[in-house]
VMD Tcl script that draws the C-alpha trace (Angstrom):
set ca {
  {184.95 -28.53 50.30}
  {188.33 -27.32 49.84}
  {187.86 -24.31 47.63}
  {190.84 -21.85 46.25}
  {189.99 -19.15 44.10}
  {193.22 -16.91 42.74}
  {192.42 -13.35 42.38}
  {195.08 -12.39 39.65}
  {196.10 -8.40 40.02}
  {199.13 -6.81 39.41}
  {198.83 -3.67 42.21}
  {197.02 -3.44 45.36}
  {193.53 -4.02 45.45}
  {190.70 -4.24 47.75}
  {189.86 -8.22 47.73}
  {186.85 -9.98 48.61}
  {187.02 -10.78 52.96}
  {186.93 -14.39 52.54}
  {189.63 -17.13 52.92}
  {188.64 -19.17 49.71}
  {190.29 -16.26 47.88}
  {193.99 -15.99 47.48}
  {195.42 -12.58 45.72}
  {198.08 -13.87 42.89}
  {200.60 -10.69 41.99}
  {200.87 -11.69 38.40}
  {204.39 -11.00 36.55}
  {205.71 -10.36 39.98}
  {209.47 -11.60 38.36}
  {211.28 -8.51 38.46}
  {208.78 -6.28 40.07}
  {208.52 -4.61 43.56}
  {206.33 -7.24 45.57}
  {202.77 -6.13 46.64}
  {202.55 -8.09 49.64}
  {200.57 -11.12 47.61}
  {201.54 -14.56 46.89}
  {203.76 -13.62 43.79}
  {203.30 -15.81 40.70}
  {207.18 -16.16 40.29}
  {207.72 -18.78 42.91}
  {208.11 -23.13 42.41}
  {206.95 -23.96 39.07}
  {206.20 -21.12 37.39}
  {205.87 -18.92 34.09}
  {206.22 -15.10 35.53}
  {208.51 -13.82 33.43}
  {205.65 -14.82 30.28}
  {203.30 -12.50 32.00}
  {203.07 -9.50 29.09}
  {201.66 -12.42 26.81}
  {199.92 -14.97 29.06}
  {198.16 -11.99 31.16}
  {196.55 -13.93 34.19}
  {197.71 -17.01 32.99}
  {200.64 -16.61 34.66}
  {198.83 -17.19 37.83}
  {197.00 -19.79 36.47}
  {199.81 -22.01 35.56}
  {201.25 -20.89 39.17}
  {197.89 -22.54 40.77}
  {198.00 -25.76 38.31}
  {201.68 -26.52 39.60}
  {201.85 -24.83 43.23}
  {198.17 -24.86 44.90}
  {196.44 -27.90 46.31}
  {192.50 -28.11 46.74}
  {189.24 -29.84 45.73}
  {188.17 -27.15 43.59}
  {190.96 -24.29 42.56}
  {189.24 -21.58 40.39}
  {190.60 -18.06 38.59}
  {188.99 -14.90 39.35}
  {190.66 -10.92 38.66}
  {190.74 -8.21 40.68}
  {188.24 -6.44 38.77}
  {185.88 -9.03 38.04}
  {184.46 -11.30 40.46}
  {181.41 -13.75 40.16}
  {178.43 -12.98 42.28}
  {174.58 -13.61 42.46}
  {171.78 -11.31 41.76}
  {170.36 -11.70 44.88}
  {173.35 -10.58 46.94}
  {172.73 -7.20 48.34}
  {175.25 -4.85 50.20}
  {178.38 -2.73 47.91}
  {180.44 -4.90 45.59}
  {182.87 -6.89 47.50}
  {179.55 -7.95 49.85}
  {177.83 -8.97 46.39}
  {181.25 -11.69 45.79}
  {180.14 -15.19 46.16}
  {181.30 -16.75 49.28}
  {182.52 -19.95 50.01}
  {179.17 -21.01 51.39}
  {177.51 -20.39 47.91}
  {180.11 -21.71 45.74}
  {179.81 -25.31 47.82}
  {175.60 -25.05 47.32}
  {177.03 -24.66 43.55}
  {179.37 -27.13 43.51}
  {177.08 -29.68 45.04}
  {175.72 -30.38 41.64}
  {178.09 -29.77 38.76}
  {182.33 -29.44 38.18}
  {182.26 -26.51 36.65}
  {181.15 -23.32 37.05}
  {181.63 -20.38 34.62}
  {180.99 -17.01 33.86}
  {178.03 -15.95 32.14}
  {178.59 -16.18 27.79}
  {179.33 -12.94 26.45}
  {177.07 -12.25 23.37}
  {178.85 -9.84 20.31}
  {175.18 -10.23 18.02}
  {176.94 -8.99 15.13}
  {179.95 -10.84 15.79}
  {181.17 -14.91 15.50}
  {183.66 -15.45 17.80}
  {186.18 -15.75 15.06}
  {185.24 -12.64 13.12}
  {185.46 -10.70 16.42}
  {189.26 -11.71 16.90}
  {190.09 -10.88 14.06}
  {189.06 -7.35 14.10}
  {190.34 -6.99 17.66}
  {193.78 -8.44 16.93}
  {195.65 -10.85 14.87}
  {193.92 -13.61 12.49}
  {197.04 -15.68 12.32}
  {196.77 -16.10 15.86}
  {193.52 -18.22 15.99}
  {194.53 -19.70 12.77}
  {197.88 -21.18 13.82}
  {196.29 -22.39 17.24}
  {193.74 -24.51 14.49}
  {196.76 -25.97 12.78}
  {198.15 -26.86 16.39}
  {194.99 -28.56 16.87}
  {194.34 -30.52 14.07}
  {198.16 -31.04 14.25}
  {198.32 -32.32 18.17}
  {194.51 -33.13 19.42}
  {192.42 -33.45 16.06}
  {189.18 -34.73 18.38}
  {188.60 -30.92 19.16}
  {188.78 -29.57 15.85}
  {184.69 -29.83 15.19}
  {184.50 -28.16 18.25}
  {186.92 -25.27 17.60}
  {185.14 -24.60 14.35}
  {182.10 -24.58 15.77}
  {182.74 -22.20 18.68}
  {184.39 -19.76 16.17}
  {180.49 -19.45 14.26}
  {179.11 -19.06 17.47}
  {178.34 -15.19 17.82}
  {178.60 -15.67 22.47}
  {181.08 -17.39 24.50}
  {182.93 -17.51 27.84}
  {185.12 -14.97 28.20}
  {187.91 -13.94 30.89}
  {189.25 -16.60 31.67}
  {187.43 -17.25 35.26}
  {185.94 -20.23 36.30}
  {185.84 -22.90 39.19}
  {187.07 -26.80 38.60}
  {187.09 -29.52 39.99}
  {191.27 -30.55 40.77}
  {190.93 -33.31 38.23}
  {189.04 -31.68 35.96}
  {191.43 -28.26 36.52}
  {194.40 -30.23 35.85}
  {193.64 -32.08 32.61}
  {192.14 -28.64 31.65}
  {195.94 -26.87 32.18}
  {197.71 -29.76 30.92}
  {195.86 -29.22 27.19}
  {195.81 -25.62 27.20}
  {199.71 -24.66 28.26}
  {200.03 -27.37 26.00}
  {199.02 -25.65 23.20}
  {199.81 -22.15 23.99}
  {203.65 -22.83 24.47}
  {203.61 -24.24 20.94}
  {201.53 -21.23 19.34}
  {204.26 -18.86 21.08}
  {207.15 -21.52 19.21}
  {205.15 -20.81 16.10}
  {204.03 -17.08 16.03}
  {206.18 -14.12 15.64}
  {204.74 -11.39 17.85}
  {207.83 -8.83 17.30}
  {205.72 -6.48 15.60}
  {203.03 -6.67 18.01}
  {201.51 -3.50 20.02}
  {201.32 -3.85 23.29}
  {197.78 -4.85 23.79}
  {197.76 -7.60 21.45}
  {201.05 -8.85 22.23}
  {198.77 -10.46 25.06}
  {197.97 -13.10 22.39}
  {198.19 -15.90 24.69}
  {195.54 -14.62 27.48}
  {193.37 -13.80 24.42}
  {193.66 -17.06 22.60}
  {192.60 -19.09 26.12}
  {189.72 -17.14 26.10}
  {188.38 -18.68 22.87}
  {190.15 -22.11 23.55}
  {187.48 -22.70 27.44}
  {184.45 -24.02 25.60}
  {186.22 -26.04 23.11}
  {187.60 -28.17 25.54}
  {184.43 -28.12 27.62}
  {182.49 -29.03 24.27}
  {184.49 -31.81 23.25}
  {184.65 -33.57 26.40}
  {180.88 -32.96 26.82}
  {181.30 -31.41 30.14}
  {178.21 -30.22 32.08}
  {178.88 -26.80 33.88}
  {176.80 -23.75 35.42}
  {177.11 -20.22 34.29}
  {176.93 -17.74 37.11}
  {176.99 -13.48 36.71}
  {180.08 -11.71 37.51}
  {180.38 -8.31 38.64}
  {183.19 -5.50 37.59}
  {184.79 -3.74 40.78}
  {185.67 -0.63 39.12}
  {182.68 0.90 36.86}
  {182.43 0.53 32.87}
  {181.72 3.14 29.95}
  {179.40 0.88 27.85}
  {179.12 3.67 25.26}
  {182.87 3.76 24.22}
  {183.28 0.25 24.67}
  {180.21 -0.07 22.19}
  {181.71 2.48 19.97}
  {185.30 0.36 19.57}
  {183.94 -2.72 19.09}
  {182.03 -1.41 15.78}
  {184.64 0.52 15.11}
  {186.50 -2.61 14.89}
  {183.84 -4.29 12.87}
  {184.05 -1.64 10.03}
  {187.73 -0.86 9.75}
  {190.26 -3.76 8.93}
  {192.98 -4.66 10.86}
  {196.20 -3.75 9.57}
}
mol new
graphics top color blue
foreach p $ca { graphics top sphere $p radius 0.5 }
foreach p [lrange $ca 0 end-1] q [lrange $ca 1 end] { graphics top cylinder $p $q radius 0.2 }
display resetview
């Protein structure tokens, strides 16, 4: 199998010692090159990259990178098995496992993350902006009504995929791009994001995140969930503390 994974970053980074895995510098218009394949070359979005995040490098793979299977992983978070043993970057999945993977389904995704005390929509909307996933729903029933059930129901849904990584088959990968930039170039037409801070300015990396399994949903898509690991180490306990911090104070 032909297998590219992009490993968006935007600095140097350790990366994972095998060839399936190509370093993207994200937002690399403008900025001092890194010694990666920058995302500002061919077709490409770069200049986007303070609101599209790692999308930048994904619509650089959709329009610049040829395989079988083209996947999205970050520097920071790779997938990985359980049983792999050794420090972290000897725990990424190589490109022996991800063809035993592969041998039996298109798709392969991170495992759901689970909020509990959270739907998917509520969650947003404590986090960030609720005209953002409410505009992308008039988009949809606007452009592609045949996903509207599904959007609805992934926005009850208290778990979900979440960072944008996975591995897809070129066809599948494609059609996948196709609908999403589709849709995310007319949300950034329709929002106004002047007044945004910084972190949710990202609006468009966010609002992929939610928009994964309603495409896999609708199209009934089968697809494996595999763990990921973090490269650098997490504080659960602030995390934690945010997140119902969120929860209990509104948004302004």
């Amino acid at each position: 199998m032909d297998i590219k994974i992009i490993v968006a970053t935007h600095k140097n980074y350790e990366m994972p010692n095998d060839n399936i895995y190509i370093p993207i510098q994200v937002g690399a218009e403008g900025k001092k090159p890194l010694g990666y394949t920058p995302d500002n070359t061919g077709d490409n979005i770069s200049v986007k990259n303070a609101n599209y995040c790692e999308l930048t490098g994904l619509y650089w793979a959709w329009k610049n990178l040829n395989a079988d299977y083209i996947g999205l992983a970050h520097y920071r978070r790779h997938f990985t098995f359980r049983g792999n043993k050794g420090n972290k970057f000897d725990r990424v999945i190589t490109k022996q496992q991800f063809e035993e993977q592969l041998k039996n389904t298109d798709i392969l995704l991170p495992i759901p993350r689970n909020y509990y005390i959270e739907t998917n929509y509520s969650q947003y909307i404590h986090a960030h902006h609720a005209e953002d996933l409410d505009t992308t729903r008039e988009i949809l029933l606007e452009k592609y009504p045949q996903y509207i059930k599904a959007y609805d129901d992934v926005m009850k849904k208290t778990y979900g995929h979440r960072f944008n990584m996975f591995v897809m088959k070129k066809d599948k990968f494609d059609s996948y791009c196709e609908w999403l930039f589709d849709i995310l170039f007319e949300l950034e037409n329709r929002l106004d994001i002047s007044n945004y801070n910084k972190n949710d300015a990202r609006v468009f990396g966010f609002v992929s995140e939610r928009l994964l399994d309603v495409w896999i949903n609708t199209n009934g898509y089968e697809y494996r969930d595999l763990p990921y690991i973090f490269m650098e180490k997490q504080n659960w306990l602030i995390k934690g503390m945010y997140f119902v911090k969120r929860k209990l104070i509104k948004k302004g």
